[in-house]
C-alpha positions in Angstrom: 123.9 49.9 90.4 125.3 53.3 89.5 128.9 53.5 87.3 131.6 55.4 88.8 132.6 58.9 87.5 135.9 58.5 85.5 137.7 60.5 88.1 136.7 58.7 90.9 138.2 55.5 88.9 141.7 57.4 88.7 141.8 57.9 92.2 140.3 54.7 93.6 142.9 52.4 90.6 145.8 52.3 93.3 143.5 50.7 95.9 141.7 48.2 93.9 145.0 46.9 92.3 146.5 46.4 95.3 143.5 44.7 96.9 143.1 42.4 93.7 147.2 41.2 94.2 145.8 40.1 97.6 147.7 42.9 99.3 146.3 45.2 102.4 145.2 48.2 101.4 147.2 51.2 102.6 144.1 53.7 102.4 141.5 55.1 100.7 141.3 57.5 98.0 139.0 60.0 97.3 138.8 63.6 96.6 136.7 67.0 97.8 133.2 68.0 96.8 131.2 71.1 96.8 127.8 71.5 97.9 127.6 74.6 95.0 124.5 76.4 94.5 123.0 78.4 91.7 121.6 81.6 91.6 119.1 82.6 89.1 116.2 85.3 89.3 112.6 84.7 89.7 111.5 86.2 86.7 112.6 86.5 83.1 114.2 89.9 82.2 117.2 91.5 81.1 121.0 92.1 83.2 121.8 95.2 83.4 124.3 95.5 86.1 126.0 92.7 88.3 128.0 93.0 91.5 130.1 90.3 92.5 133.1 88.7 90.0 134.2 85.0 90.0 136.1 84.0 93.2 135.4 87.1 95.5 133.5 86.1 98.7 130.1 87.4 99.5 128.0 87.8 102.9 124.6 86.6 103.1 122.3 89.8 101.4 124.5 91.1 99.1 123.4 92.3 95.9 124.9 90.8 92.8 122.6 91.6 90.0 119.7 93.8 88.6 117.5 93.3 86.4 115.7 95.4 84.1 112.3 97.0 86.0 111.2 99.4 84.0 107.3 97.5 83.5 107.7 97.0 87.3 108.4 100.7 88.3 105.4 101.7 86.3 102.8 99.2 87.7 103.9 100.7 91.1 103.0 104.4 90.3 100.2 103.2 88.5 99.0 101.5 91.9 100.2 104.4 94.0 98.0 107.0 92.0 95.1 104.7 92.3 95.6 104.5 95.8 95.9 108.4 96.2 92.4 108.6 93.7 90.3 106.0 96.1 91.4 107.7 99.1 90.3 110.9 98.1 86.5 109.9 96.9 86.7 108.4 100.4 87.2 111.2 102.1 84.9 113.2 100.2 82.4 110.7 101.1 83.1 110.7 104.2 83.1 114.6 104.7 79.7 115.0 103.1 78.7 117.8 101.1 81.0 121.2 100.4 79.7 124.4 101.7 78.2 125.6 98.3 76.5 122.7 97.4 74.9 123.5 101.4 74.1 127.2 100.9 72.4 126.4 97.3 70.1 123.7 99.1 68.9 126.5 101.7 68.4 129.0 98.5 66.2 126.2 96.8 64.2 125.1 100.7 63.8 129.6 100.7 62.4 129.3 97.7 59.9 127.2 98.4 59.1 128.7 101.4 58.6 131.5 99.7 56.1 129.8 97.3 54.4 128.2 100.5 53.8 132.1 101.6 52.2 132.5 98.1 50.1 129.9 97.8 48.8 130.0 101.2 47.8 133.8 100.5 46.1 132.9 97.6 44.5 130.7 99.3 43.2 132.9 101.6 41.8 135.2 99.0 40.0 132.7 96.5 38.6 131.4 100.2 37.0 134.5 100.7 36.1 135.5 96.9 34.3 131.8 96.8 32.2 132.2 100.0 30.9 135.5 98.5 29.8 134.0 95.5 32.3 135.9 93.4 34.6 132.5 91.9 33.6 129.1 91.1 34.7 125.6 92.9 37.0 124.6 90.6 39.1 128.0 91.5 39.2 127.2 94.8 40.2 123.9 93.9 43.2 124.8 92.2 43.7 127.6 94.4 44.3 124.8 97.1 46.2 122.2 95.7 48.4 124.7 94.3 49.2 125.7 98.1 49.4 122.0 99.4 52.0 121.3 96.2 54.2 124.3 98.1 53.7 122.6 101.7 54.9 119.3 99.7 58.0 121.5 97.7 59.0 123.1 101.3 59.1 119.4 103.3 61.7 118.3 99.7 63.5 120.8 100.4 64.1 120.9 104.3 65.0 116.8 103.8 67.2 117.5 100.4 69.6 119.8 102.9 69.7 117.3 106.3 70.5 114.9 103.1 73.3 117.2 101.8 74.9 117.7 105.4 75.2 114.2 105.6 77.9 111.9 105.1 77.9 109.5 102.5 75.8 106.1 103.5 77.5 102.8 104.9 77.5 100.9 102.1 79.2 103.2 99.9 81.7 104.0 102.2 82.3 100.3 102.4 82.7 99.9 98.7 85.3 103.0 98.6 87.2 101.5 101.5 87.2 98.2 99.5 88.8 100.8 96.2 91.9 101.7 98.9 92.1 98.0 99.8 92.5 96.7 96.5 94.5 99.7 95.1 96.7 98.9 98.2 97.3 95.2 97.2 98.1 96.1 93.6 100.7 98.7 94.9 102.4 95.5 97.3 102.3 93.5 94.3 104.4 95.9 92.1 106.9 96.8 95.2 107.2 92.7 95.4 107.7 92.5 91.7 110.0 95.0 91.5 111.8 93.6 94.7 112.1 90.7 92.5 114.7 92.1 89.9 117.3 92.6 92.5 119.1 89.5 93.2 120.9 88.8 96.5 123.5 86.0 98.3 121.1 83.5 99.9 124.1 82.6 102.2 127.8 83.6 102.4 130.5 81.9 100.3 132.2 82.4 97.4 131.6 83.0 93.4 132.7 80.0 91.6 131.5 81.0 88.2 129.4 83.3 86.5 127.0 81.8 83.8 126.0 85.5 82.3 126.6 88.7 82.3 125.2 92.5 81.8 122.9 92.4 78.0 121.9 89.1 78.5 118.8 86.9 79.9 118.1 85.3 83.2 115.5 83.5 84.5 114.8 80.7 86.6 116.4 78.3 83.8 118.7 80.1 83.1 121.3 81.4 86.2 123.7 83.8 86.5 126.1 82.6 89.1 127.2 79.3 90.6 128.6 80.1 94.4 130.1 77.3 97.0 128.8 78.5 100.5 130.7 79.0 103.2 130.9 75.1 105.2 129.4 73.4 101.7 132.4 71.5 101.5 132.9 67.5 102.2 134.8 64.8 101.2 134.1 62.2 98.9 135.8 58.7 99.7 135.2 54.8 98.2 134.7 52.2 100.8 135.9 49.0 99.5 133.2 46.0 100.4 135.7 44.2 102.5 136.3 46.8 104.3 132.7 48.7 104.7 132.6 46.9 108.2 135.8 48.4 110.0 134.6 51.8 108.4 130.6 52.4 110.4 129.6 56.4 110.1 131.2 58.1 112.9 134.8 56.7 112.0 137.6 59.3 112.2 140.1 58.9 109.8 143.4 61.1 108.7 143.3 63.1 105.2 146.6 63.5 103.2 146.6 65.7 100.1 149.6 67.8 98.1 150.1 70.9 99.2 147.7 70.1 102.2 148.5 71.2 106.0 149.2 68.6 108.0 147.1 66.9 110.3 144.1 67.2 108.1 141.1 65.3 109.8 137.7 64.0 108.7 134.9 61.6 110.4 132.5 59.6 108.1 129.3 61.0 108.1 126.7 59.2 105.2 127.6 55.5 103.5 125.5 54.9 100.3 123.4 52.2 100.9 124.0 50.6 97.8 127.8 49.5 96.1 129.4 51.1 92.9 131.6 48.6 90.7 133.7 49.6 87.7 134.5 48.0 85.0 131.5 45.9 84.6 132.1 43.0 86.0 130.5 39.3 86.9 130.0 39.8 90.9 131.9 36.5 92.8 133.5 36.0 95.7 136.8 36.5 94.7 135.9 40.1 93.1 134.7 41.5 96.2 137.3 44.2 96.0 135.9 45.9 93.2 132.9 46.5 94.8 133.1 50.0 96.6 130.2 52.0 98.8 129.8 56.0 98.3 130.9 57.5 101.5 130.6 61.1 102.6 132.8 62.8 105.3 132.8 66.0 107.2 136.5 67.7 107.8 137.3 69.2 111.4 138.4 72.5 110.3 139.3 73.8 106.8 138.8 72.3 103.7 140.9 72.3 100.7 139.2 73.1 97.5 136.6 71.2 95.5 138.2 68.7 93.3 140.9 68.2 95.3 142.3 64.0 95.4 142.3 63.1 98.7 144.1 59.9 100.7 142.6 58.7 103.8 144.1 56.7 106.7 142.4 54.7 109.7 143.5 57.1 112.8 145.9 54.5 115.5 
């Protein structure tokens, strides 16, 4: 079994006392808990400005801190130049060759044509200069493969420009669209990161403390403010044993409290399943009194504020 908080002895002394002298309880004490929440960044880094003090409300979104980004906002134009880089071998790829690099591909392929014309003339003459007994085979020989080398240099050239007006090949257009893919995750990553070091309200409520402030470190051990959300408020009460059956989950029962309006209401909502006992004590029968169950209850309209002692009374 758990031992109560000291607090929750204070409040619940009046009611065990006057179930041990055998009398009927009046009531049950207990007092108003907070359902708080604590706000701390994602990653490590510096404050350098916060928004929200303790005790103002704040909506749901709101900004309340910054962090330090200066890492982050240079891993995103990093990722953003190497976006704008891939994309433009892409399209460079993709366009083919540039007019000059064309026009110098037709100067090389009339070039060789004009060899071709060479060669095929020379031809021609050693031809004729051979069959009138004026050069030797081997001449003629050379003579022709010279001019067959030129037909060979022409056909290089004429496939060397269809290979310059074309586009770049699939595959390598593939791998530069993969470059943009991946220079495109790396640029969400950094916006995400960078994201990251503003802090917003996950809900609305109110501050109830701040932990740190601007020059200091935050992390997501170490947060910077505490806030109650709106509705995160319920009442904590001590169900004595003998009475845990008159008292089911559901039960209605009136709230008193200083400087409470009247006509306070609240309706059990949880019972711990196990009982709480202070001081230690040897369980009997006739100590049933000390034994108290946990309950949890759920007020009809406003609360009052955490910490708040609390008396409760069976509705007629």
């Amino acid at each position: 079994m758990t031992r109560l908080p000291l607090t929750a002895l204070l409040l619940a002394l009046p009611l065990w006392v006057s179930a041990c002298n055998g009398e009927p309880a009046p009531g049950l004490h207990g007092y108003v808990e907070g359902d708080f929440i604590r706000i701390a960044p994602e990653q490590p880094g510096l404050i350098i400005s916060t928004s929200a003090q303790e005790g103002q409300p704040v909506e749901t979104g709101a900004e309340l801190l910054r962090q330090d980004a200066t890492a982050e906002v240079a891993a995103l134009a990093a990722a953003s130049a190497r976006i704008d880089a891939a994309t433009a071998r892409y399209d460079d790829a993709l366009a083919g060759a540039r007019d000059p690099e064309i026009e110098a591909a037709r100067d090389q392929l009339r070039q060789a044509l004009a060899a071709q014309n060479d060669a095929a003339q020379a031809l021609d003459r050693n031809q004729s200069l051979f069959t009138d007994g004026h050069i030797s085979q081997a001449r003629l020989d050379t003579a022709r493969a010279a001019a067959d080398t030129a037909d060979a240099r022409v056909d290089e050239m004429r496939e060397r420009l269809n290979i310059v007006r074309l586009p770049a090949r699939a595959d390598q257009l593939r791998a530069l669209q993969a470059d943009i893919a991946g220079a495109e995750a790396e640029r969400d990553a950094a916006l995400y990161r960078l994201d990251l070091r503003t802090v917003s309200a996950p809900s609305g409520g109110r501050i109830h403390r701040q932990l740190r402030f601007v020059g200091e470190q935050a992390g997501p051990t170490a947060p910077v403010f505490e806030i109650l959300p709106t509705g995160a408020v319920h009442a904590l009460l001590f169900i004595p044993e003998p009475q845990l059956a008159r008292l089911p989950v559901g039960t209605r029962l009136a709230v008193r409290c200083d400087n409470c309006p009247a006509g306070m209401r609240v309706t059990i909502a949880t019972i711990a399943d196990e009982a709480e006992f202070t001081p230690p004590i040897l369980y009997s029968d006739s100590e049933r009194a000390r034994l108290v169950f946990r309950a949890e209850a759920r007020f009809d309209g406003a609360a009052p504020p955490p910490g708040t002692p609390l008396f409760f009374e069976p509705l007629p």
